[in-house]
C-alpha positions in Angstrom: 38.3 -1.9 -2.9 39.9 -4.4 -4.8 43.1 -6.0 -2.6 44.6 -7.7 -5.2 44.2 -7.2 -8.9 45.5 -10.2 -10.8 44.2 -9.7 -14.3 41.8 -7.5 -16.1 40.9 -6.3 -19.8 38.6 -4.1 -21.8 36.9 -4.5 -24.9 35.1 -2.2 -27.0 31.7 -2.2 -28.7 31.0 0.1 -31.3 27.7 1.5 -33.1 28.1 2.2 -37.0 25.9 2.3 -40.2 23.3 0.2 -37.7 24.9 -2.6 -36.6 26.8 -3.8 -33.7 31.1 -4.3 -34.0 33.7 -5.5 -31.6 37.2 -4.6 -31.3 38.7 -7.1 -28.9 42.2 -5.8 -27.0 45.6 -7.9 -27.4 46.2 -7.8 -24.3 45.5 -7.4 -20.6 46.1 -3.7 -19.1 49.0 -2.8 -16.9 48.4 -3.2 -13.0 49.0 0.6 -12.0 47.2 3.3 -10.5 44.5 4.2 -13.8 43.5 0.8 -13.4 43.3 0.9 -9.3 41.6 3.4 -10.1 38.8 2.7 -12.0 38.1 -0.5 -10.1 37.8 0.7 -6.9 35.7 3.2 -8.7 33.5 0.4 -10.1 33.8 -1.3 -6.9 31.8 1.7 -5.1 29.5 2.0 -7.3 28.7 -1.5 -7.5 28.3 -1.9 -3.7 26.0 1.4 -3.7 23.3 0.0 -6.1 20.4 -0.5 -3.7 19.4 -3.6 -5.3 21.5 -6.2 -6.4 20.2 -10.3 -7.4 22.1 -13.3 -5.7 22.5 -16.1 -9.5 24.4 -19.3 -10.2 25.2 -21.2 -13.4 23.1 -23.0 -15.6 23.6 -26.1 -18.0 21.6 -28.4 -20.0 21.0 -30.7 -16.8 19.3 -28.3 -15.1 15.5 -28.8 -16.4 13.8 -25.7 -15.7 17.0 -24.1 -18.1 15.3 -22.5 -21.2 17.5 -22.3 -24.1 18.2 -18.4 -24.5 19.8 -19.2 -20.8 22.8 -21.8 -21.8 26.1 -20.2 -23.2 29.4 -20.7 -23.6 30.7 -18.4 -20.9 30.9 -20.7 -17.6 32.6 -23.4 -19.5 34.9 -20.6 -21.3 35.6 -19.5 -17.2 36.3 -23.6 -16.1 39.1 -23.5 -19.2 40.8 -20.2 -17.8 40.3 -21.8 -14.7 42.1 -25.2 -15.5 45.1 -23.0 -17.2 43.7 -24.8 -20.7 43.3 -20.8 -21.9 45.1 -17.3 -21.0 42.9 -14.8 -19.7 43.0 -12.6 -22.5 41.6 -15.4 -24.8 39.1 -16.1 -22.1 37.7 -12.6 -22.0 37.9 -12.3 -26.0 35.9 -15.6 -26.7 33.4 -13.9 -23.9 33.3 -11.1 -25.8 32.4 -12.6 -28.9 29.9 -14.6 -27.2 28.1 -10.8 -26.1 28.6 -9.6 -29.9 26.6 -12.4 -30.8 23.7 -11.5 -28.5 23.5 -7.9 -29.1 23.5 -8.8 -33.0 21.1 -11.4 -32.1 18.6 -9.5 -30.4 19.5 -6.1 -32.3 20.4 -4.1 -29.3 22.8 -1.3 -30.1 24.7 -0.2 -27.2 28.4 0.8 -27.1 30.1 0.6 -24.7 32.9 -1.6 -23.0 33.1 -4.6 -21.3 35.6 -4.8 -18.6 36.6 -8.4 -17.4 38.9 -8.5 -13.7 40.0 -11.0 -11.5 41.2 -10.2 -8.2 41.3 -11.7 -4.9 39.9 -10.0 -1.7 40.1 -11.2 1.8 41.6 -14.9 0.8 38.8 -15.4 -1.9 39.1 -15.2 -5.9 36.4 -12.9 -7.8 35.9 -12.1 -11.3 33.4 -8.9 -12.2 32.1 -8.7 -15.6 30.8 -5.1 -16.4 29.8 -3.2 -19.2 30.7 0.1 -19.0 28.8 3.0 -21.0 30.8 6.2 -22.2 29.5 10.0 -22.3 30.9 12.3 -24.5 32.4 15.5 -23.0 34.6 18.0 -23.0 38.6 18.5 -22.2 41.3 20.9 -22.1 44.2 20.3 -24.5 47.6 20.9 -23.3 47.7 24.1 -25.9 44.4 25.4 -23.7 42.1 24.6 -27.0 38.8 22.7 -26.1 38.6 19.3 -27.3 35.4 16.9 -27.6 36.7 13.1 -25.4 35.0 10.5 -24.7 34.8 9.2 -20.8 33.5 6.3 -18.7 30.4 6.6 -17.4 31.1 4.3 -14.5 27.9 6.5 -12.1 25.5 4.7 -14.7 26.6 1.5 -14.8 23.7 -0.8 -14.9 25.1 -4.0 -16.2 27.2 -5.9 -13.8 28.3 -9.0 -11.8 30.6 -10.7 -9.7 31.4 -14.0 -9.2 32.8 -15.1 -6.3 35.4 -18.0 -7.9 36.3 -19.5 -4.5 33.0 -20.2 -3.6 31.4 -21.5 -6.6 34.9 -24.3 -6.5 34.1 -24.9 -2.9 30.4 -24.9 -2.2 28.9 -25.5 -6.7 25.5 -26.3 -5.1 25.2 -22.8 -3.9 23.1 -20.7 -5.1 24.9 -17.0 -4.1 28.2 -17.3 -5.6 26.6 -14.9 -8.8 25.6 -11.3 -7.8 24.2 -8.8 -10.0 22.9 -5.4 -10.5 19.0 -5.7 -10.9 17.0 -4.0 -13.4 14.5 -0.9 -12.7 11.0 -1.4 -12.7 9.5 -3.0 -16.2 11.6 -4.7 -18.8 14.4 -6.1 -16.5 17.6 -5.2 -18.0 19.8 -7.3 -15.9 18.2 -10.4 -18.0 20.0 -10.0 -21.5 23.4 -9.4 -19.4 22.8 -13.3 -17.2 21.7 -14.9 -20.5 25.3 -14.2 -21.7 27.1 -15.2 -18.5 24.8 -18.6 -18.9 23.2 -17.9 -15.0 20.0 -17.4 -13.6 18.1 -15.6 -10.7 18.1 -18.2 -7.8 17.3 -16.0 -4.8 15.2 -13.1 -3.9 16.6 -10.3 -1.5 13.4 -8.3 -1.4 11.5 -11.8 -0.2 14.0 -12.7 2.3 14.2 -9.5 3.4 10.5 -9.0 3.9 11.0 -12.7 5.5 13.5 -11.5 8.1 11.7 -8.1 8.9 8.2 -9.9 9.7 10.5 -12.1 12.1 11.6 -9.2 13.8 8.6 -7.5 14.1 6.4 -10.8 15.5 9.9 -11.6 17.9 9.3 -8.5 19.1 5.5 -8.5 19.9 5.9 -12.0 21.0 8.4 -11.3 23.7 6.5 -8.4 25.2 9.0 -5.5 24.8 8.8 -2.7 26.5 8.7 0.2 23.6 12.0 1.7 24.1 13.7 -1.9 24.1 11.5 -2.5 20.9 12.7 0.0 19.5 16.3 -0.5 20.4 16.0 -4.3 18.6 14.6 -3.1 15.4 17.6 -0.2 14.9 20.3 -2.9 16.1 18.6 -5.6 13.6 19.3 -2.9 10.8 22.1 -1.7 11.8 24.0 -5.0 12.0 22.0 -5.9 8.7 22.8 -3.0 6.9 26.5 -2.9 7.6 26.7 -6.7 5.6 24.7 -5.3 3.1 27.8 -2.7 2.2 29.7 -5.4 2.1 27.9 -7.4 -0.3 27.6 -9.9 2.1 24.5 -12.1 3.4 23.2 -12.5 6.7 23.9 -15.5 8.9 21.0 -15.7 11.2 23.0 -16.9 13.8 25.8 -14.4 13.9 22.9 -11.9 13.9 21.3 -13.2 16.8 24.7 -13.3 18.6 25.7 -9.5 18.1 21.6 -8.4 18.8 22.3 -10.6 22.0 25.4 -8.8 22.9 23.4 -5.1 22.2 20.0 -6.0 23.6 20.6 -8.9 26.1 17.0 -10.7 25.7 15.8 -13.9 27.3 15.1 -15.7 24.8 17.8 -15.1 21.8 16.6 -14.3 17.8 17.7 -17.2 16.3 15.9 -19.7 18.6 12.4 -17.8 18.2 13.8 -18.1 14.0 14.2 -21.7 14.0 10.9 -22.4 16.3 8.5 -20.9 13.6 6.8 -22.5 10.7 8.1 -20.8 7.8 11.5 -20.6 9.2 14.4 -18.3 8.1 17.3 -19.3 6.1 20.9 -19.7 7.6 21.8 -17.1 5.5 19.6 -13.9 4.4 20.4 -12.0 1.9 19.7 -8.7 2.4 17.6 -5.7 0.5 18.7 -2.0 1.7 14.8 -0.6 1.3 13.2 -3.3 2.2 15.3 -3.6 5.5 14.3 0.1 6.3 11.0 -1.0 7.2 12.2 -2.0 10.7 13.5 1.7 10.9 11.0 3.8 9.2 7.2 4.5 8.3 6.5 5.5 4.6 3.4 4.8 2.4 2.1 6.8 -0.8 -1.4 6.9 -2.1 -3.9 9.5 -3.7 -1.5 12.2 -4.4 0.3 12.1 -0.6 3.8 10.7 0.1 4.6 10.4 3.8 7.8 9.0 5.6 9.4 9.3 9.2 11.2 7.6 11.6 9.7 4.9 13.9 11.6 6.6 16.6 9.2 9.7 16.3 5.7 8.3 16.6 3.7 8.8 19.8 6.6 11.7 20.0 6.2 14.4 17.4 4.2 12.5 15.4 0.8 10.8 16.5 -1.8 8.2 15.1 -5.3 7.9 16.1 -6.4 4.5 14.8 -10.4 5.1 15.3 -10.1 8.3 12.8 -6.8 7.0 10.6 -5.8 10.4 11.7 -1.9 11.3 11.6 -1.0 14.8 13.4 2.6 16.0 13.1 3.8 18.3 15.6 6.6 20.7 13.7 6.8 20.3 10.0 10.5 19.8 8.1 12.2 23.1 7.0 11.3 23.2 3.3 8.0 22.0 3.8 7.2 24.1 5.8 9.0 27.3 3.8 6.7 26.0 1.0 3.4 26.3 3.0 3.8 29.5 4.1 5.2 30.6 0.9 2.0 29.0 -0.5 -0.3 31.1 2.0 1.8 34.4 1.2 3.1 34.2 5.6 6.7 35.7 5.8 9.4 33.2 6.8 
């Protein structure tokens, strides 16, 4: 939820006779309940995304910047910054700058862009989002049904905060950026971070894999008894899962502290951390599915798709390594109401 909104403004991009328009608003919107509204709105649905990419800004010093990669927007964000433009000629010049590239590479999406600053928890943000519209239906106040236009904020897909604060304090850091990542194939988070001028500077799903292999060899190294094994995995997630809903990273150290506190151990998590040869960042940022490994079994292959909780094997559900055998001992509800609706056996 947004604590304070200080500014925010939305532009509109419009399809017609094949090509691409702008209409760019004169103003910034009232600070009432609408717009509350439809940023904590945004907000959830931002936070929900199961995987989001960690970016910082690019410039022509940076070497490995390609040129499709350099605009206009961080230096347009410095000027708004050092009160040399108002924020409604900030986000218009932004906007132009995305006209450009959707003309450029001849992508015809409407939609709107929604530009916010807002300060949460002593820190200054700025999201960046473009929102797509579905048509509908609505009521008229004379009962007659009219055709409208809404927000389609559930399929937002192109988005990004900045955390202003720490890109002023800490510029060498390489999390201040965070962004919704494309599906599978064509990324479509890479069009939207050419326009902001950033690029991808951390993994989640590698330091997440990172952090869950860590686990797992702390574990077997300090001889666990299964139950306490068990206990260290679930708090690991738990703790990890809870900063990813807030968008936040992992400090190695804070998570060592509160596993310490759950599951006093002799030796503590971040010690066995640092001792290792590849060894973990401070800070891990974290990847919801891949952190369910600690939690869960689940593999697909040749037509079968199977998942449970760790919690159950060698309970009600057993592995025979010699035969690669798995034997589950009471089926879920609707599997099983399929099966024996298969075999024709009343439920």
């Amino acid at each position: 939820m947004y604590a304070e909104v200080k500014h925010s403004i939305i532009h509109q991009f419009y399809t017609n006779d094949g090509q691409i328009g702008l209409r760019v608003a004169p103003a910034t919107l009232p600070i009432n309940d609408e717009v509350s509204l439809l940023l904590t709105e945004l907000t959830d649905v931002y936070q929900a995304k199961p995987s989001k990419g960690y970016a910082r800004f690019l410039s022509a010093n940076d070497e490995d910047a390609e040129p499709h990669q350099l605009s206009e927007f961080p230096h347009l964000l410095t000027g708004w910054l050092g009160q040399q433009l108002e924020f409604v000629d900030f986000s218009q010049q932004a906007a132009k700058i995305l006209h450009q590239q959707l003309q450029h590479y001849g992508i015809l999406e409407a939609g709107f862009l929604l530009m916010a600053s807002y300060t949460d928890r002593g820190e200054d943000y700025l999201v960046v989002a473009f929102l797509p519209f579905q048509d509908g239906v609505t009521i008229a106040p004379d009962l007659s049904v009219d055709r409208s236009s809404q927000l389609a904020i559930s399929k937002v897909q192109l988005a990004a905060t900045i955390n202003i604060s720490e890109w002023q304090q800490e510029p060498d850091s390489v999390t201040y950026i965070s962004f919704i990542k494309g599906r599978v194939g064509r990324k479509v988070s890479d069009f939207f971070l050419d326009f902001l001028g950033c690029a991808e500077a951390a993994n989640p799903k590698k330091q997440s894999q990172h952090l869950v292999e860590s686990v797992q060899k702390f574990v077997q190294e300090s001889q666990l008894a299964a139950e306490q094994a068990s206990q260290v995995r679930q708090s690991v997630y738990d703790i990890c899962d809870n900063q990813w809903q807030q968008g936040e990273p992992v400090r190695v150290k804070d998570l060592s502290e509160q596993l310490q506190a759950q599951v006093p151990l002799e030796r503590s998590f971040a010690d066995f951390a640092g001792s290792q040869e590849q060894a973990l960042p401070e800070e891990v940022l974290t990847d919801r599915s891949t952190l369910r490994k600690l939690v869960k079994f689940q593999g697909q292959g040749g037509g079968l798709s199977v998942g449970f909780e760790q919690t159950l094997l060698n309970e009600r559900v057993k592995y025979d390594p010699h035969t690669d055998t798995l034997t589950i001992h009471g089926t879920p509800p609707n599997l099983r109401d399929q099966l024996r609706r298969y075999f024709g056996i009343d439920s």
